[in-house]
DRENGU-320087 format. One record per residue (C-alpha): x, y, z; residue in three letters; residue number from 1. Coordinates in Angstrom, 1 decimal, padded with zeros to 4 digits. Example, Ala and Ser with C-alpha at 12.3 -4.5 7.8 and 13.67 -1.06 7.14 Angstrom:
<<012.3; -004.5; 007.8>; "ALA"; 1>
<<013.7; -001.1; 007.1>; "SER"; 2>
// end
This chain:
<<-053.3; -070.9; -092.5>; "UNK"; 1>
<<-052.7; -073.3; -089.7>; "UNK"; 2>
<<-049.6; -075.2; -088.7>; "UNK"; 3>
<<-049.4; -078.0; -086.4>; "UNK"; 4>
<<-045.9; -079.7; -085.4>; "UNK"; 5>
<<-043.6; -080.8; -083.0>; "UNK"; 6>
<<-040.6; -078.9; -081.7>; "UNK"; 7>
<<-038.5; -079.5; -079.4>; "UNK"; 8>
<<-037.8; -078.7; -075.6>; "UNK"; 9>
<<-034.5; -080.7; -074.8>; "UNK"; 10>
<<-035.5; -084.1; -075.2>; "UNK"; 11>
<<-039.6; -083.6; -075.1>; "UNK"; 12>
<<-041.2; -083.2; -077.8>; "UNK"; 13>
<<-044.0; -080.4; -077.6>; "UNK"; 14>
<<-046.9; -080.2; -080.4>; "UNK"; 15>
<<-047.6; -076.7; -081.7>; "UNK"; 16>
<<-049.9; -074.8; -083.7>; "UNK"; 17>
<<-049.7; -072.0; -085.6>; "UNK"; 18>
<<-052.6; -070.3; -086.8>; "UNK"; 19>
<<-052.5; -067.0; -089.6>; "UNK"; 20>
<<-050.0; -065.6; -091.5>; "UNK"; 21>
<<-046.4; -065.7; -090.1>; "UNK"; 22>
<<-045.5; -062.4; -090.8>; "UNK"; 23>
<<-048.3; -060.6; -088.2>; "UNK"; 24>
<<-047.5; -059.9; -084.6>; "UNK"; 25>
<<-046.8; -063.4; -082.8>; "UNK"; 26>
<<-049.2; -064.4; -079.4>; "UNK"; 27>
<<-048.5; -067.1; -077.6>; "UNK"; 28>
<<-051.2; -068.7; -076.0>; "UNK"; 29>
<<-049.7; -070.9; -072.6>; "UNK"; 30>
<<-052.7; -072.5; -071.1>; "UNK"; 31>
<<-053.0; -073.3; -067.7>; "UNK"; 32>
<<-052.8; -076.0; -065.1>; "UNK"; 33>
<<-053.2; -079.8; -067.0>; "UNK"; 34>
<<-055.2; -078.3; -070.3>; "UNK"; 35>
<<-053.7; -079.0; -073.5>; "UNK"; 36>
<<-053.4; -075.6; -076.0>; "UNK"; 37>
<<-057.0; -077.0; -077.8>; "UNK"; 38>
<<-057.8; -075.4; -074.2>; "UNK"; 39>
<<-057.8; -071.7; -075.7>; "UNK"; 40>
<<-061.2; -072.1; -077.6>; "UNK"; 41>
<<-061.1; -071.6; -081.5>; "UNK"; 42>
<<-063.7; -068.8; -081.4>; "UNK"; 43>
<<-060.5; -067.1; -079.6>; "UNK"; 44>
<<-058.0; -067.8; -082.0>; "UNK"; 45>
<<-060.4; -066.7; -084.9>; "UNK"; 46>
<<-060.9; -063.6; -083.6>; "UNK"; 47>
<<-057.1; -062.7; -083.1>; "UNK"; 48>
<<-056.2; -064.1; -086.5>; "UNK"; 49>
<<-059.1; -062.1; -088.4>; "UNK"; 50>
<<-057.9; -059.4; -085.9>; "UNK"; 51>
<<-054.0; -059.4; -088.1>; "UNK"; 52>
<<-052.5; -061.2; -085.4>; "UNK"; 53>
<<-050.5; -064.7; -085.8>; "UNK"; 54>
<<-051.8; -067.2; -082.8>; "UNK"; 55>
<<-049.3; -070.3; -081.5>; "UNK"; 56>
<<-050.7; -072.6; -079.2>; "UNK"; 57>
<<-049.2; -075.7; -077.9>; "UNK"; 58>
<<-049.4; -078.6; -075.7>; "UNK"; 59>
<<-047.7; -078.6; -072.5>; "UNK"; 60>
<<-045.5; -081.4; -071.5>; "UNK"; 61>
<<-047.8; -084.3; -070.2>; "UNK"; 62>
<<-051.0; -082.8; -071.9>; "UNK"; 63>
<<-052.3; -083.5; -075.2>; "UNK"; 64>
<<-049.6; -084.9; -078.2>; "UNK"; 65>
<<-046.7; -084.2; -076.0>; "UNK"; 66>
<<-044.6; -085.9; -074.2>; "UNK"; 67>
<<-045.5; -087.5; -070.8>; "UNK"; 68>
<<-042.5; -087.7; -068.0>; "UNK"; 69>
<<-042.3; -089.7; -064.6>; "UNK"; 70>
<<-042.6; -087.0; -062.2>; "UNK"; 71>
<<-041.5; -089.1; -059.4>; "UNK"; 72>
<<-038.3; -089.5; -061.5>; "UNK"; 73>
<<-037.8; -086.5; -063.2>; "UNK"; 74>
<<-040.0; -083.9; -060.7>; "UNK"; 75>
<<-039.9; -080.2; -063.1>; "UNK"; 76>
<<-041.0; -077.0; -062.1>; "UNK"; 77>
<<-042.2; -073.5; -063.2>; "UNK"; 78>
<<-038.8; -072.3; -064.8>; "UNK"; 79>
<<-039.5; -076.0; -066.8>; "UNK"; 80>
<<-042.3; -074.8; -068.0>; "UNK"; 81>
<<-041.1; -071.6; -069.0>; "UNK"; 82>
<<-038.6; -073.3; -070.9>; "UNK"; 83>
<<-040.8; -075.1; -072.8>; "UNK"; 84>
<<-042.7; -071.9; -074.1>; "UNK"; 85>
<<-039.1; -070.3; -075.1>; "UNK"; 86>
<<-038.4; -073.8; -077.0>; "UNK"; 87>
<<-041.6; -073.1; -079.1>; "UNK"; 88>
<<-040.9; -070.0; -079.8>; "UNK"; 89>
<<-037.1; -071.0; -080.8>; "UNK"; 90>
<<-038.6; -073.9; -082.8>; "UNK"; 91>
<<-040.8; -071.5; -085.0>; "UNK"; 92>
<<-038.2; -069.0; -085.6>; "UNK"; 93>
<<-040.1; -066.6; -083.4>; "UNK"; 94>
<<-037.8; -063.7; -081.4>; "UNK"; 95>
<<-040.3; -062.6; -079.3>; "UNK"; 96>
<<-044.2; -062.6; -078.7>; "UNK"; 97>
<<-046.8; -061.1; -077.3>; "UNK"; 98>
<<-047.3; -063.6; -074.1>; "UNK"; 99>
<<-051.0; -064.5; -073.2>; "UNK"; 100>
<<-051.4; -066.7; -070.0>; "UNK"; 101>
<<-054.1; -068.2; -068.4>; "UNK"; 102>
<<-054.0; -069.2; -064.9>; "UNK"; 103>
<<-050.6; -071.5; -064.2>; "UNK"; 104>
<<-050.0; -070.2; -067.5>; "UNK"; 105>
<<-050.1; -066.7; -066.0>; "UNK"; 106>
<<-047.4; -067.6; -063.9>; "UNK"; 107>
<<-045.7; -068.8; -066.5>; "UNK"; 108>
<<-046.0; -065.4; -068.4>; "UNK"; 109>
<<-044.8; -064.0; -065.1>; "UNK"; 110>
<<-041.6; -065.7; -065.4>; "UNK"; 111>
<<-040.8; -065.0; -068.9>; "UNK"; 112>
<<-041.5; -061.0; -068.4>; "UNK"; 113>
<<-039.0; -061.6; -065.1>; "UNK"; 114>
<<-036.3; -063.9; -066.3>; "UNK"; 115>
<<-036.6; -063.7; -070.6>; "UNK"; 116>
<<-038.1; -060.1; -071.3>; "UNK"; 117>
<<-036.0; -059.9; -074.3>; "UNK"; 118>
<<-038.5; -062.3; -075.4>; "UNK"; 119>
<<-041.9; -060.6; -074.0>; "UNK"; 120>
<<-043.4; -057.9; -076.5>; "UNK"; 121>
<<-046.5; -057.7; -074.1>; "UNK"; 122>
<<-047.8; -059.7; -071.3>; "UNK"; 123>
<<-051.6; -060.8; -070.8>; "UNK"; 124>
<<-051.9; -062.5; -067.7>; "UNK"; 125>
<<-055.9; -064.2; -067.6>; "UNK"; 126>
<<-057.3; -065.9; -064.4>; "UNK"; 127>
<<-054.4; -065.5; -063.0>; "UNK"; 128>
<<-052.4; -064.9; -059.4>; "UNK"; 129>
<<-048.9; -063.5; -058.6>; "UNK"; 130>
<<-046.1; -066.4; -059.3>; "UNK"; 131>
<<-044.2; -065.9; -055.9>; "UNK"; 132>
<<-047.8; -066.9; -054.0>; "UNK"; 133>
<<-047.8; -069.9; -052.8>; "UNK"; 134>
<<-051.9; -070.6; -052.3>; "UNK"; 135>
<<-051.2; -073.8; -050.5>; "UNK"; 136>
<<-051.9; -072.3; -046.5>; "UNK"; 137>
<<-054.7; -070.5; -047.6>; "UNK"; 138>
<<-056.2; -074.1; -049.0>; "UNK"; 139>
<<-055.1; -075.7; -045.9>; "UNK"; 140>
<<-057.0; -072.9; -043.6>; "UNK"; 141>
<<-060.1; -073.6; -045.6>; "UNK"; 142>
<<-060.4; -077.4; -046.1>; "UNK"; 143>
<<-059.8; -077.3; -041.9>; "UNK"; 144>
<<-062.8; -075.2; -041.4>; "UNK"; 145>
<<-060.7; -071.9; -040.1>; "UNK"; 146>
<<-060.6; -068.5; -040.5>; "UNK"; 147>
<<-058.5; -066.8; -043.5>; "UNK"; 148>
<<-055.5; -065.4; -042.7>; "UNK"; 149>
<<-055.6; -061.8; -043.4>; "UNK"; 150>
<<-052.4; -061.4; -045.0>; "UNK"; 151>
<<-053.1; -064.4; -047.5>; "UNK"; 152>
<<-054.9; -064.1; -050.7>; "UNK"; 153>
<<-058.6; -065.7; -050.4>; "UNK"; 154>
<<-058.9; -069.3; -050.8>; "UNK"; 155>
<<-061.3; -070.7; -053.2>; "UNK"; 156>
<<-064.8; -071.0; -052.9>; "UNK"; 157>
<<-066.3; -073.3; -050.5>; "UNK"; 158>
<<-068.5; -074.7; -053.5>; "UNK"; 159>
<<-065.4; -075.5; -055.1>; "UNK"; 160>
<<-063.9; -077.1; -052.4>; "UNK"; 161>
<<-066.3; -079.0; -051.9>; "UNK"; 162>
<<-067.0; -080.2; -055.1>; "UNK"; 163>
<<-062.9; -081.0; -054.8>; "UNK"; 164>
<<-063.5; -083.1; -051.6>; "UNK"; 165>
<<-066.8; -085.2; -053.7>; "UNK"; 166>
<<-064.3; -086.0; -056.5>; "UNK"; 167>
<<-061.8; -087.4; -054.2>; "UNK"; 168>
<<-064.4; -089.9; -052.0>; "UNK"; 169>
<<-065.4; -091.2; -055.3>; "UNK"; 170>
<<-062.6; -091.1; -058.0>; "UNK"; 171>
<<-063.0; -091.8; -061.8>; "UNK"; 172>
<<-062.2; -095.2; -063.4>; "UNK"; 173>
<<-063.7; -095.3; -067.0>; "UNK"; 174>
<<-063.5; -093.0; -069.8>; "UNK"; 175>
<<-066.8; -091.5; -069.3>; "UNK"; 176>
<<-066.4; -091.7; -066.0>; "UNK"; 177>
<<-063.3; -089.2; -066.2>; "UNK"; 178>
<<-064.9; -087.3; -069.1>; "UNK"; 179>
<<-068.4; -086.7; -067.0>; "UNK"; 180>
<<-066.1; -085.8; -064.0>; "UNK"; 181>
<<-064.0; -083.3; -066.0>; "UNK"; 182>
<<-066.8; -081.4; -067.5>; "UNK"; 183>
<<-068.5; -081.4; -063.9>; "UNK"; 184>
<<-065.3; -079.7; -062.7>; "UNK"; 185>
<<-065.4; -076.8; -065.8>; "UNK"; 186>
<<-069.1; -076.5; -064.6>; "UNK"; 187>
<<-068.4; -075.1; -061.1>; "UNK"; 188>
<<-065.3; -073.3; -062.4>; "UNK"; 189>
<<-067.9; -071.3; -064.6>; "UNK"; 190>
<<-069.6; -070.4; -061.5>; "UNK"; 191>
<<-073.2; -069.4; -061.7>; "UNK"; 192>
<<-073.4; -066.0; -063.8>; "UNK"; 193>
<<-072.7; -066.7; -066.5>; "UNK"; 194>
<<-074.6; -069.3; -068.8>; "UNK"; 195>
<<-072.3; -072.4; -069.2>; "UNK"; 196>
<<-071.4; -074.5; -072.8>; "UNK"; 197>
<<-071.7; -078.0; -071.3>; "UNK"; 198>
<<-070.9; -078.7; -075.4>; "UNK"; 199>
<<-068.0; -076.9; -075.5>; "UNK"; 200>
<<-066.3; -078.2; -072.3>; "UNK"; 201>
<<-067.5; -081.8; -073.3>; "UNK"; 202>
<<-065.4; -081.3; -076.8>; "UNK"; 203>
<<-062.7; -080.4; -075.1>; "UNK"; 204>
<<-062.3; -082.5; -072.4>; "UNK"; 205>
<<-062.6; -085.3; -074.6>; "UNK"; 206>
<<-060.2; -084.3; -077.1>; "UNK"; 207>
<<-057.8; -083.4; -073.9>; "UNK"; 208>
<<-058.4; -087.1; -072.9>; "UNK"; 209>
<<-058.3; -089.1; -076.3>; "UNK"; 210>
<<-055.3; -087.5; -077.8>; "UNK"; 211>
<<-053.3; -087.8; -074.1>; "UNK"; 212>
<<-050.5; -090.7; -074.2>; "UNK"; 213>
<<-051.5; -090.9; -070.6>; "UNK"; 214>
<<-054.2; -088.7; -069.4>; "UNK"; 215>
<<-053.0; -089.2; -065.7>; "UNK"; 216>
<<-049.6; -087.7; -066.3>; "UNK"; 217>
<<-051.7; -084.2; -066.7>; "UNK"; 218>
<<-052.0; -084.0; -063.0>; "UNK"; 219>
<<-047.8; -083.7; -063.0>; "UNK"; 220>
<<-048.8; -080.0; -063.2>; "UNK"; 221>
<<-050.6; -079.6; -059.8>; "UNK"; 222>
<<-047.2; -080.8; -058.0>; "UNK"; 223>
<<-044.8; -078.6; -060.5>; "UNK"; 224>
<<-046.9; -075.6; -059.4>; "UNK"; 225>
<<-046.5; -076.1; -056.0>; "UNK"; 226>
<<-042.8; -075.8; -056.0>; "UNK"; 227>
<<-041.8; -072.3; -055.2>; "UNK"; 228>
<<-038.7; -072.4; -056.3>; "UNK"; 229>
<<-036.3; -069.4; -055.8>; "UNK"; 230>
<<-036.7; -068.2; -059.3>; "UNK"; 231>
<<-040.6; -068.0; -058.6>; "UNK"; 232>
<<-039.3; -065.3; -055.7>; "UNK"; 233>
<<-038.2; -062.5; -058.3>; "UNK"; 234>
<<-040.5; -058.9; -057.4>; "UNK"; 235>
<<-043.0; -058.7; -060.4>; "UNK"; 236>
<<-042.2; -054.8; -060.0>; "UNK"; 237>
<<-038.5; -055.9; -062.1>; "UNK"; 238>
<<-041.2; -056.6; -065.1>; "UNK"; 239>
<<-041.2; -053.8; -067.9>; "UNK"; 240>
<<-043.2; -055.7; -070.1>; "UNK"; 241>
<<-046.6; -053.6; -070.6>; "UNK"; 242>
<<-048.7; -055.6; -069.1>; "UNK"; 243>
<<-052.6; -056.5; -068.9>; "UNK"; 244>
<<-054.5; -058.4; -066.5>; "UNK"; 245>
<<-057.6; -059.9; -067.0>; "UNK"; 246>
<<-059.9; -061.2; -064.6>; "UNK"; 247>
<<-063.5; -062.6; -064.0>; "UNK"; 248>
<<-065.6; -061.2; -060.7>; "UNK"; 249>
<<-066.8; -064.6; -060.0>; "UNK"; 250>
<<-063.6; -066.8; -060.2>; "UNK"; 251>
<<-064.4; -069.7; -057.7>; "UNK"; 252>
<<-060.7; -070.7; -058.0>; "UNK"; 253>
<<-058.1; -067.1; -057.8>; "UNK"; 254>
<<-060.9; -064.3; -056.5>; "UNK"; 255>
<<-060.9; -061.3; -058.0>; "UNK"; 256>
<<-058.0; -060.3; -055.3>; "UNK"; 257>
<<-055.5; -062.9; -057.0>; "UNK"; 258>
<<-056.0; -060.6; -060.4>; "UNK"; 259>
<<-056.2; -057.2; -058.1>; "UNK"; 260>
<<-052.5; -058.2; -056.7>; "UNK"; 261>
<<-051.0; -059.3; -060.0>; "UNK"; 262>
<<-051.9; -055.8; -061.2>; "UNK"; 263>
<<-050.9; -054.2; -058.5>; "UNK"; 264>
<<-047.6; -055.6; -058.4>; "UNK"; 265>
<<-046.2; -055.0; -062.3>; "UNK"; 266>
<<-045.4; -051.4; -062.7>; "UNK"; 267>
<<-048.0; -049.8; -064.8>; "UNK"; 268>
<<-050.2; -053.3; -065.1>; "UNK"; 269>
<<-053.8; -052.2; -066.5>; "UNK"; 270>
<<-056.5; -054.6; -065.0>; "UNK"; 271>
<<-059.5; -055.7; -067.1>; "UNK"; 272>
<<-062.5; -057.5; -065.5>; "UNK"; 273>
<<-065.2; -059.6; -067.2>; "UNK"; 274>
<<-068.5; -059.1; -065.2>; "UNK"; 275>
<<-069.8; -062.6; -064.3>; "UNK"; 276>
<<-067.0; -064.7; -065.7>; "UNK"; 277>
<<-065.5; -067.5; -063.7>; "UNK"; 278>
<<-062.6; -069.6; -063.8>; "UNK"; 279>
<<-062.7; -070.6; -067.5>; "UNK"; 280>
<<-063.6; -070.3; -071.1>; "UNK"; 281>
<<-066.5; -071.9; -071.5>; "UNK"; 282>
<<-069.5; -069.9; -071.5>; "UNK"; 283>
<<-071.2; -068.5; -075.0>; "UNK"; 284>
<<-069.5; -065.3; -076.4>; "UNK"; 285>
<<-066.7; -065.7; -074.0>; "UNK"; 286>
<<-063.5; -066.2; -076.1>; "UNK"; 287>
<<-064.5; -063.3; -078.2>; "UNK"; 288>
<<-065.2; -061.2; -075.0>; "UNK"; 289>
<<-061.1; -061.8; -074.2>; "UNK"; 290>
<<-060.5; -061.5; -077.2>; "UNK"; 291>
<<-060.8; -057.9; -077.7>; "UNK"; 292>
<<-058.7; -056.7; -074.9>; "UNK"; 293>
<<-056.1; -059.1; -075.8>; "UNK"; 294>
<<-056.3; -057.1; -079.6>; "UNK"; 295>
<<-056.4; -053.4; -078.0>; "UNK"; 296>
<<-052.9; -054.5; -075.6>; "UNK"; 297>
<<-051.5; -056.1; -078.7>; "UNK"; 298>
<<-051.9; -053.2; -080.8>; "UNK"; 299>
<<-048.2; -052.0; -080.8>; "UNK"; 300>
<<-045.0; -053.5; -080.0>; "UNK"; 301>
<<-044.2; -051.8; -076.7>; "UNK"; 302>
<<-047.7; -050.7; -075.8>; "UNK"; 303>
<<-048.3; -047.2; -074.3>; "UNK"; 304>
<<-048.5; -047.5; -069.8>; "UNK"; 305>
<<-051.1; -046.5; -067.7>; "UNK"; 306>
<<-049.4; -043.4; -066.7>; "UNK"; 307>
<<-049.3; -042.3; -070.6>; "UNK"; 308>
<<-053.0; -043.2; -071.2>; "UNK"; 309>
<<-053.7; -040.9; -068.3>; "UNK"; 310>
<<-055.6; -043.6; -066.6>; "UNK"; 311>
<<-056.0; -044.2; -062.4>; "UNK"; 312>
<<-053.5; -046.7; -061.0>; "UNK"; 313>
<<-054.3; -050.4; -062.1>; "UNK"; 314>
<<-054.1; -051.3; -058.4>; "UNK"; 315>
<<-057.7; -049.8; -058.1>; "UNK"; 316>
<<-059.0; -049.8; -061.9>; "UNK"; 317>
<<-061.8; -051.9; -062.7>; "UNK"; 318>
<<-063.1; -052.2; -065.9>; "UNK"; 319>
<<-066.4; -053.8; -067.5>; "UNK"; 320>
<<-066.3; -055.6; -070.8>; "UNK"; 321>
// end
């Protein structure tokens, strides 16, 4: 069974969907940075439905069917965000959930397991780096040319960057112009391992586009996400959600160490790594490859920690598919 709709967070209207039967265990799917929920890839939700497992995903604000603000006017951050997710789960009559994030909507999970665990079953953070991290100096050291900082999480990739640095000397105007531009983007965010679904990215980056009041307003996100507000500050060691993160080894955006100190940081946090996968979803198999850890986390309510499992601390726990 699916069910789309529109609840709503204050005055914005958010479109959900809901995906299995309504009495399984709720996930909540929060994508990340200026992707619409059609971002988490039906293979995905499939699996987790078929798995006995209810699936919501929705559209941020300024993504997809949702509502579009004037940031410059009404500027929102993280916590917004957050509040967003609790208004979907408060507009499908859902107490709590098990809370799947990827990338800004790890952080996102972050902040619910800190500031709304009575509404966190479990937390799966994906592609993800601690909340209270601001990434910006580490950017700033790399597009000057200098050294890392050695306290600072590594930067991304110089291919990345530099494919960053060729989007900005010559910017999109058309359609297919943004569309070509986009998928380009998912291309070096899939880094080179792993085999990449030019298909699938296309699909969704024109879906993200077409259904968009105003596909600009999706780059709002970037300047929320920069805001380290002093909510963003809480110790991830206060979380008591059980928690699993999930990372790629090749991530050209948060390396490996973004996932490492994530783990680290939530008391009893199991990290999972893909072999080969990069910032994204889009490579063949991929979806289902997540999928499965997602499904073993999800299994119970409250989960069973590393400690009880009997396994090595997640700190320094890596783990092939």
């Amino acid at each position: 069974m699916t069910d789309g709709k529109y609840v709503a967070s204050g005055d914005l209207r958010l479109w959900t969907e809901r995906f299995g039967d309504s009495g399984d265990p709720a996930v909540l799917l929060i994508m990340g940075t200026s992707a619409p929920g059609a971002g988490w890839p039906d293979d995905m939700v499939e699996t987790l439905v078929g798995a006995g497992r209810q699936v919501i995903r929705f559209d941020h604000r300024d993504t997809g069917r949702s509502t579009c603000v004037t940031f410059a006017t009404r500027p929102y951050t993280l916590a917004d965000m957050a509040a967003d997710a609790v208004a979907v789960l408060d507009g499908l009559g859902i107490a709590a959930a098990h809370v799947v994030g990827a990338s800004l909507g790890g952080a996102i999970g972050q902040w619910l397991a800190a500031h709304r665990p009575e509404r966190v079953l479990t937390l799966t953070a994906i592609m993800s780096g601690p909340m209270g991290q601001s990434a910006g100096p580490a950017w700033a050291r790399a597009m000057a040319g200098q050294e890392p900082d050695p306290g600072d999480l590594p930067p991304p990739t110089p291919e990345f960057l530099h494919h960053l640095v060729r989007r900005a000397t010559t910017p999109p105007t058309t359609r297919d112009e943004h569309v070509a531009a986009n998928v380009e983007t998912w291309r070096v965010l899939n880094g080179d391992v792993l085999p990449f679904d030019e298909q699938a990215a296309r699909r969704f980056v024109e879906t993200a586009h077409d259904q968009a009041a105003d596909p600009a307003a999706a780059t709002n996100h970037d300047l929320a996400s920069r805001r380290m507000t002093e909510d963003r500050l809480v110790p991830l060691s206060s979380i008591t959600a059980p928690t699993l993160v999930v990372h790629g080894t090749e991530d050209p955006l948060r390396p490996l160490p973004h996932g490492r100190a994530v783990a680290a940081q939530i008391p009893n946090a199991r990290l999972r790594t893909i072999p080969g996968m990069g910032h994204g979803f889009f490579s063949p198999g991929l979806p289902r490859r997540i999928a499965e850890p997602i499904l073993e986390h999800t299994a119970s309510r409250a989960g069973r920690s590393s400690v009880e499992q009997g396994h090595p601390s997640a700190a320094d726990r890596i783990v092939g598919p």
